[in-house]
N, C-alpha and C positions, 0 to 999 in steps of 0.2 A: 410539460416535461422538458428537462434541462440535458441537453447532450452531456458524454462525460468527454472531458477535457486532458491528455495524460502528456507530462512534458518532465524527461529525463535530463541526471545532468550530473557528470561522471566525467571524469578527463585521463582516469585509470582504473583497471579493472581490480587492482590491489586497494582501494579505496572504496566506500563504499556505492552504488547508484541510488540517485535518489529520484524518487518518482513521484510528481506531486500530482495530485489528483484534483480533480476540478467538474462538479454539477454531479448528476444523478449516478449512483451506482445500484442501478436495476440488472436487467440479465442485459440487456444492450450494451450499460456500461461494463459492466463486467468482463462481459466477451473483448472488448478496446484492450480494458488493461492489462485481463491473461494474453492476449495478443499481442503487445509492446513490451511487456515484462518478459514473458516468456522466450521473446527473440533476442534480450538483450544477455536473459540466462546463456542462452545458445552459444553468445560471443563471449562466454568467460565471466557477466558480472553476477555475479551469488552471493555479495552482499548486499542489501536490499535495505534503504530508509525510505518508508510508505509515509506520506504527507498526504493524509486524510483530511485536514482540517477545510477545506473548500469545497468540502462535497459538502450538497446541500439536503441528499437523499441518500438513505440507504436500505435496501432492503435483502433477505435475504439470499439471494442472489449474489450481491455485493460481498458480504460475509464469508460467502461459501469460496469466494475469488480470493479474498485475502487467505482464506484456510491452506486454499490450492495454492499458493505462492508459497507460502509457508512451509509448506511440505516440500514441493521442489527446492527450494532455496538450502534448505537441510538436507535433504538427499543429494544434492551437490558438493556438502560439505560446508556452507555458507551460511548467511544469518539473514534475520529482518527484524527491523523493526520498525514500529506504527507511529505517526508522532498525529497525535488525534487530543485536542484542547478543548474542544466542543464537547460542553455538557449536554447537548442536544445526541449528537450522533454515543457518546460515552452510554447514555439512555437507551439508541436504538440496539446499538451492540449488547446491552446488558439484557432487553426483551426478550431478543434472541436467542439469548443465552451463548452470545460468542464470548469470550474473557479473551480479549483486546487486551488487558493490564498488564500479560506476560508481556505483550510486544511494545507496550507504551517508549516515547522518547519525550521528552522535553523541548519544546521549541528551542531552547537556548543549548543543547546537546549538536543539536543539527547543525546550529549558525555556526558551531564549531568545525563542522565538515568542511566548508565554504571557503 
C-alpha cells in the first residue's frame, strides 16, 4: 500500500487551487485530502483543479472524497474539476459508478492555469 501524497499550488484565491494527488486513495487517503482540501476551502479557495492522474489506487472511499469536495466546493459557490487521463483509474471510477466525465479537464486545460 502506497501513502496518498497531496501537494497544492495557488498563488490566489481568484484562480483556481490545484491539488495533485499522488498513490493510494483508500479511506486513509481520502481522509489526507478532505483534510488539505477542506482547510484550503476555509481560506477562501472554492475553485478546485483535482490532478488525479498519479494515484495508483482507488477505491470507493476515494470516490466518495472526491463527491464530498464536490459538494462543498458548489455550496461555497465554486467549482471543480478532475483532470484524470488514466484509462486505468477512468475504469475504476466507471465500476463504481462514479461519472468523473462531468468533472474531467484535460491535461493541457491545466498547463494553462500555470
Amino acid at each position: 500500500m502506497m501513502k496518498l501524497a497531496v501537494e497544492t499550488a495557488s498563488a490566489h484565491r481568484d484562480r483556481p487551487l490545484v491539488v495533485k494527488v499522488a498513490g493510494d486513495m483508500d479511506a486513509a487517503g481520502a481522509a489526507v485530502l478532505l483534510d488539505v482540501v477542506k482547510a484550503a476551502v476555509d481560506l477562501g479557495h472554492v475553485h478546485l483543479v483535482l490532478d488525479v492522474d498519479s494515484v495508483k489506487v482507488i477505491d470507493r472511499n476515494g470516490a466518495a472524497a472526491i463527491s464530498e469536495l464536490e459538494r462543498l466546493v458548489l455550496e461555497k459557490g465554486g467549482s471543480m474539476q478532475l483532470v484524470q487521463d488514466s484509462p486505468e483509474l477512468r475504469a475504476a471510477f466507471a465500476v463504481m459508478g462514479f461519472r468523473a466525465q462531468r468533472l474531467r479537464m484535460k491535461r493541457q486545460q491545466l498547463l494553462r492555469l500555470k
